[in-house]
C-alpha positions as CSV (number, residue, x, y, z in Angstrom):
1,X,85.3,92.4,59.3
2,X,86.7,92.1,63.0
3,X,85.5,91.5,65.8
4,X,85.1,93.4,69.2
5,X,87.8,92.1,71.3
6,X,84.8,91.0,74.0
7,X,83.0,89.3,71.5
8,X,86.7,87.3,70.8
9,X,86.9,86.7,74.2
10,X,83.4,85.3,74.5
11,X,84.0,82.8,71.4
12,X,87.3,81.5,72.9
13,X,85.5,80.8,76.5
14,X,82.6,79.4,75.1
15,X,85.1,76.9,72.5
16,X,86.5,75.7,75.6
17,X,83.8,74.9,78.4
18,X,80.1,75.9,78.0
19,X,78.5,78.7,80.7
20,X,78.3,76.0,83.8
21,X,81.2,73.9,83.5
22,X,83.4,74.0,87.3
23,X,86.2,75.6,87.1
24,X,88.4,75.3,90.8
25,X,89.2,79.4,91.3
26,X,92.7,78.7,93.0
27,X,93.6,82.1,92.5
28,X,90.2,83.2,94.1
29,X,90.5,80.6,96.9
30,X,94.5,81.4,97.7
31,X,93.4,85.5,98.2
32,X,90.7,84.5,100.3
33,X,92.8,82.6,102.7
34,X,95.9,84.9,102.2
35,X,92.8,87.4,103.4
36,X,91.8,85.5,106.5
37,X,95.6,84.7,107.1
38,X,96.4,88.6,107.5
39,X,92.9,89.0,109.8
40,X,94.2,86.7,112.1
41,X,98.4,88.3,112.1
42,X,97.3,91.4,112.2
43,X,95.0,90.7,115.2
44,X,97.5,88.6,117.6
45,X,100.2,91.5,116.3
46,X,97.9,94.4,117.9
47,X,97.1,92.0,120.6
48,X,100.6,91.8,122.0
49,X,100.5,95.8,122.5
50,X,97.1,96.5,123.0
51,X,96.2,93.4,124.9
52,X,92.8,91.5,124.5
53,X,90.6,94.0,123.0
54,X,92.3,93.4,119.9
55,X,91.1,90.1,119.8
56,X,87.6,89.6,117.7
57,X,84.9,88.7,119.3
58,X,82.8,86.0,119.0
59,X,80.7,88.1,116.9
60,X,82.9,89.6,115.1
61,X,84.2,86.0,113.7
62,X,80.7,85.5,113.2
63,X,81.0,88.4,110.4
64,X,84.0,87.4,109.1
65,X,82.4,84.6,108.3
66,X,80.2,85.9,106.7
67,X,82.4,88.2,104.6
68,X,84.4,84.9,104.0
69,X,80.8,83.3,102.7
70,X,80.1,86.0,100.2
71,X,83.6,86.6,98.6
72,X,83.4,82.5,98.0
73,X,79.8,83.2,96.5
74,X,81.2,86.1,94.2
75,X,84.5,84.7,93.3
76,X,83.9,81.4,92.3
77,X,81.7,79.1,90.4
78,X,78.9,79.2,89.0
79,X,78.9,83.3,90.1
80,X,82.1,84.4,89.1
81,X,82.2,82.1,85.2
82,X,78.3,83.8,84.4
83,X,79.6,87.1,86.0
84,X,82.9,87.0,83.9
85,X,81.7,85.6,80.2
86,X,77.5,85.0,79.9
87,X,75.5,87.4,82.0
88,X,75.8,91.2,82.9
89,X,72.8,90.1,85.7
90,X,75.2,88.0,87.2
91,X,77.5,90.0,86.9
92,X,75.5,92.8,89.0
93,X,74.9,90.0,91.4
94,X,78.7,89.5,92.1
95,X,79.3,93.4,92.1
96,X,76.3,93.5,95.4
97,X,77.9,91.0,97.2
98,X,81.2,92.9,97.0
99,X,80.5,96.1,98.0
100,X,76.9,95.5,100.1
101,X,77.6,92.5,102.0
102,X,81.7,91.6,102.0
103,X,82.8,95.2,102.5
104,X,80.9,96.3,105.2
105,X,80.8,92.6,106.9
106,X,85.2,93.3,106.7
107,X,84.5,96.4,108.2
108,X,82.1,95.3,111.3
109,X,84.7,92.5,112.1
110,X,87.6,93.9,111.9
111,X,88.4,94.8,116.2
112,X,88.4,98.9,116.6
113,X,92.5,98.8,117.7
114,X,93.5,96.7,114.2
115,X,91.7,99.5,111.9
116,X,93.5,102.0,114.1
117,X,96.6,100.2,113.5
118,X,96.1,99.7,109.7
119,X,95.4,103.2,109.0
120,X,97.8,104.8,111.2
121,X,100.4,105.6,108.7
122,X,100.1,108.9,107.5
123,X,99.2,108.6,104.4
124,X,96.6,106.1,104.9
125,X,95.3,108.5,107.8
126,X,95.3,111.4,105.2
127,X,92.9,109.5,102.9
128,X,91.2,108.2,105.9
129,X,90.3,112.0,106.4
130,X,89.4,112.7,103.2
131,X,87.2,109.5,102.1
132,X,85.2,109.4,104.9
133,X,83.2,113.0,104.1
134,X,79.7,112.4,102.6
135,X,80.5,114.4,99.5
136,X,83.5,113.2,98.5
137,X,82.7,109.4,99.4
138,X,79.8,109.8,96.9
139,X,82.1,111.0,94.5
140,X,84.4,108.2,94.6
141,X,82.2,105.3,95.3
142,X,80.5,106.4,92.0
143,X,83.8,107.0,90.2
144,X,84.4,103.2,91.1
145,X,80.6,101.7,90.5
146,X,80.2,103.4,87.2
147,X,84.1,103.5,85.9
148,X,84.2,100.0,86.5
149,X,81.1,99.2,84.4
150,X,82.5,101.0,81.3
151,X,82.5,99.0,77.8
152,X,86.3,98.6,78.3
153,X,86.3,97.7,82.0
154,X,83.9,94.6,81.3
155,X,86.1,93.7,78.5
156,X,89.0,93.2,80.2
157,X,87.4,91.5,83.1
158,X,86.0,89.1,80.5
159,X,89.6,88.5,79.1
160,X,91.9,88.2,82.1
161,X,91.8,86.9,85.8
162,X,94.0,89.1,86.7
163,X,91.9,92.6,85.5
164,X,88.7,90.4,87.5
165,X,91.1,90.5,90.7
166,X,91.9,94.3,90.1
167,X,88.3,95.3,89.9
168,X,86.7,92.8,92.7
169,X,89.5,94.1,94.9
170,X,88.5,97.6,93.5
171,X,84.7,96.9,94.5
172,X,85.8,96.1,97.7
173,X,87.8,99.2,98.7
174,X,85.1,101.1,96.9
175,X,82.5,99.9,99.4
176,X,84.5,100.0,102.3
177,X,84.4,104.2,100.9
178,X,80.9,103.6,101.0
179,X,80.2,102.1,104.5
180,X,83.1,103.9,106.1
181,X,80.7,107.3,107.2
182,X,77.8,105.2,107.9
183,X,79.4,102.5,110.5
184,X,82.0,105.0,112.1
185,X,84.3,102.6,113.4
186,X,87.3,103.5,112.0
187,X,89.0,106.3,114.3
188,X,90.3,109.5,113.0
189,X,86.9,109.0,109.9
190,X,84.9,112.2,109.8
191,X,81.4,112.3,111.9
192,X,78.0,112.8,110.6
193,X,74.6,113.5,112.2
194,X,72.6,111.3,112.0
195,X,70.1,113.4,109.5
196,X,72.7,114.2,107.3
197,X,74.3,110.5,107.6
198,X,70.2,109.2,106.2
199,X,70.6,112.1,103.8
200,X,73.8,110.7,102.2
201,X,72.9,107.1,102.0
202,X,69.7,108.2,100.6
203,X,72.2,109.6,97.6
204,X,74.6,106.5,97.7
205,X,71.0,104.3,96.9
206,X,70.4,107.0,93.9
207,X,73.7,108.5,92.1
208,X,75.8,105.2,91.5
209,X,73.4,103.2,90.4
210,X,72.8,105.4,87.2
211,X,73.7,102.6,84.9
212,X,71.0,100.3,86.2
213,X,68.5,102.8,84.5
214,X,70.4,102.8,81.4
215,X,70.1,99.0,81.3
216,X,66.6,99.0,81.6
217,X,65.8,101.6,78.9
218,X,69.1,100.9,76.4
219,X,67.4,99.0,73.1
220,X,70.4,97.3,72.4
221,X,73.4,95.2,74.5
222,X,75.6,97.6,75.7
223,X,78.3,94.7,76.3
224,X,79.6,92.0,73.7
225,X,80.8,89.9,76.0
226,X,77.6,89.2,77.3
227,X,76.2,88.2,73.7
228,X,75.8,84.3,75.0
229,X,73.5,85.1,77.6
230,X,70.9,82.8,76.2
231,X,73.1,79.8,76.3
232,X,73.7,80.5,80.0
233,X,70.2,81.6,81.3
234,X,68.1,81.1,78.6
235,X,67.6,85.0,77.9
236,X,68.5,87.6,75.5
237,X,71.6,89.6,75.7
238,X,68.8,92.5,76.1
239,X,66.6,91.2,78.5
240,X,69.4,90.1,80.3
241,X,70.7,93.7,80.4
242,X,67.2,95.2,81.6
243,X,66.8,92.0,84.4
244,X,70.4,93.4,85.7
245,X,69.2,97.2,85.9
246,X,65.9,96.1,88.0
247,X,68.3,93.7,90.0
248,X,71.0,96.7,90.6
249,X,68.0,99.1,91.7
250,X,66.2,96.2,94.0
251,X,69.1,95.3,96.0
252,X,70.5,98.6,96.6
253,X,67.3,100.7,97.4
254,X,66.3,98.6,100.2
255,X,69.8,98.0,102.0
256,X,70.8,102.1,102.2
257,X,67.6,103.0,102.9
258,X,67.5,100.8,106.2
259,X,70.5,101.8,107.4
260,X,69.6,105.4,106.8
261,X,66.5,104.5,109.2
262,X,68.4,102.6,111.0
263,X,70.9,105.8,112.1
264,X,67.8,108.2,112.3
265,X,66.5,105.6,114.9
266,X,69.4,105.3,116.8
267,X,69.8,109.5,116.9
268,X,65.9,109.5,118.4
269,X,66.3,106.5,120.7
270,X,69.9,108.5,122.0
271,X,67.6,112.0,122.3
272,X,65.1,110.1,124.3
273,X,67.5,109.1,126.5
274,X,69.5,112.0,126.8
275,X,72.6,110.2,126.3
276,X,75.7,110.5,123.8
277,X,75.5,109.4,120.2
278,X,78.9,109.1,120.0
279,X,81.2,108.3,123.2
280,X,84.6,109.2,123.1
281,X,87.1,106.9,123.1
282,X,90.8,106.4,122.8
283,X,91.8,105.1,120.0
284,X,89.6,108.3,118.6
285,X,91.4,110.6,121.0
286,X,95.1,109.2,120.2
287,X,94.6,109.5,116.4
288,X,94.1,113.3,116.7
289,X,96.9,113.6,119.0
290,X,98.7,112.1,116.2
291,X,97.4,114.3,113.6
292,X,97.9,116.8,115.8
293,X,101.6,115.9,115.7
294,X,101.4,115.9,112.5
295,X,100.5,119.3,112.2
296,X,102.7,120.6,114.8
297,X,106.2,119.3,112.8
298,X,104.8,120.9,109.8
299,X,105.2,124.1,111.6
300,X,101.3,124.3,111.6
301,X,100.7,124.8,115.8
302,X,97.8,126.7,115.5
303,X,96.3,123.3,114.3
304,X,98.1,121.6,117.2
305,X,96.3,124.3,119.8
306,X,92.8,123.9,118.2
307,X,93.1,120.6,118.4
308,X,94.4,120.1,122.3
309,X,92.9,122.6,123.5
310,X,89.7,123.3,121.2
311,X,87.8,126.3,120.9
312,X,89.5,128.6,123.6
313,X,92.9,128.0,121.8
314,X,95.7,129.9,123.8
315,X,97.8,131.9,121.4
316,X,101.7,130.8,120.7
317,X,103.0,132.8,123.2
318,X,100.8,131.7,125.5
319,X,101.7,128.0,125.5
320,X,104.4,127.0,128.3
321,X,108.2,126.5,127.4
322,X,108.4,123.2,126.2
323,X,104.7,122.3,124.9
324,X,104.9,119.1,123.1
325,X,102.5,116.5,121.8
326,X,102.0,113.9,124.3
327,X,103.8,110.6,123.2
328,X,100.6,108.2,122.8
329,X,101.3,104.2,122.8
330,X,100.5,103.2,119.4
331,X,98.0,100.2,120.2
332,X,98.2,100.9,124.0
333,X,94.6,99.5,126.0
334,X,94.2,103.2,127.3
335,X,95.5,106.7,127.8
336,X,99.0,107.5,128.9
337,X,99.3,108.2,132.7
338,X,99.7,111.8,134.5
């Protein structure tokens, strides 16, 4: 008889260095400092045009610390061997940290004029557009939780580095998809009241985490490369499954649902006071004066009117001789002069 390629892959790990034996993670370490590297370019870059606002804050190094804390929790020992050969729980554990606590900690500390500069081009801008609606981020972020948690996927995460980099990079983008309607920092992303921004976390907490009731009511291993879980934690390959479901459902249900109390909270204390939820500012003005260029060399200027000159949208005829798109400075510390 054969056996499963996971359960190969297990017996070949296992020959060579029991469950918590250190192993270094160079790869792991050199793309988290390749990651920090790029942070810091890309800020001084943006700084040059848009002058010291691009620079993070002292706060916002705080998070990046942080994020930098928890990718070195999920990416190398002990987390990353259990996560990779000996226990879906740890496994589940690594896959929290990635897309609860690194992806929106990237977000938070990344300065407003650097994500306006990374997703300028228009194709990032484009997807920008399109990720950040409710419905369609809840569609992809559960594409990613629960395609990545398929029989195969585990497999080859338990058999190459380099299909664990693909998918913890994966988990990554996937949660920035996640965070990117609740936080709103990233200009030209779609706006949600505040009810229906509670409303959709409320979802995020419930449809992606499907498999976490599977694990808890399977009655056998869904994963064979998971079938040394005793040697590593001292439980079965089952009970190891069902401990991961409780621990996917535990983690997550508490985290969405106090940010989606935490945005109804902000909406009431912003009624109270009468004031604006949501300010206007320029990076958010100049990115749909670039879409609306866009639009308007796509021979689309109805787009271009709506957009300039909103609801009371003169007709083409109407426009004077010569209307253009304003040129915008790219990364410039405020809006273009008379």
């Amino acid at each position: 008889m054969t056996a499963a390629p996971g359960a190969l892959a297990l017996h070949r790990h296992a020959a060579g260095a029991g469950p918590w034996t250190f192993h270094l993670h160079p790869v792991a370490w050199l793309a988290i400092a390749a990651l920090v590297l790029a942070y810091a370019l890309a800020a001084r870059r943006v700084a040059r045009r848009a002058g010291p606002a691009a620079l993070p804050a002292r706060r916002q190094r705080l998070l990046l610390a942080g994020a930098v804390a928890a990718l070195v929790l999920a990416l190398t020992w002990p987390l990353a061997d259990l996560a990779a050969h000996w226990s879906l729980t740890a496994l589940v554990v690594q896959r929290l940290l990635l897309t609860l606590a690194v992806a929106p900690l990237l977000l938070q500390a990344t300065p407003v004029p650097v994500l306006a500069a990374l997703t300028r081009p228009a194709p990032l801008d484009a997807c920008l557009a399109v990720l950040t609606r409710p419905v369609v981020a809840v569609v992809a972020f559960s594409a990613v939780a629960v395609g990545t948690l398929l029989t195969p996927a585990v497999a080859a995460q338990a058999s190459s580095p380099w299909w664990r980099g693909a998918i913890a990079a994966t988990l990554v983008l996937g949660g920035a998809v996640l965070w990117g309607p609740a936080l709103r920092r990233v200009p030209g992303a779609h706006r949600t009241l505040p009810v229906a921004l509670a409303a959709y976390l409320f979802v995020q907490s419930v449809v992606p985490t499907f498999p976490a009731i599977v694990y808890v009511f399977a009655r056998h291993p869904l994963y064979p490369a998971f079938a040394g879980a005793h040697r590593a934690i001292g439980l079965s390959p089952l009970v190891d499954q069902q401990l991961a479901g409780v621990v996917a459902k535990v983690a997550t249900l508490p985290v969405l649902w106090s940010a989606a109390w935490a945005a109804l909270a902000r909406a009431q204390r912003v009624e109270a006071a009468a004031g604006d939820d949501e300010p206007l500012t320029w990076a958010e003005v100049e990115r749909q004066l670039e879409r609306a260029g866009r639009a308007e060399r796509r021979g689309r200027p109805g787009l271009y009117r709506r957009l300039k000159y909103g609801a009371h949208a003169p007709a083409a005829s109407a426009l004077p001789a010569g209307t253009d798109i304003p040129h915008s400075r790219a990364d410039g510390p405020g809006p273009p002069g008379p």
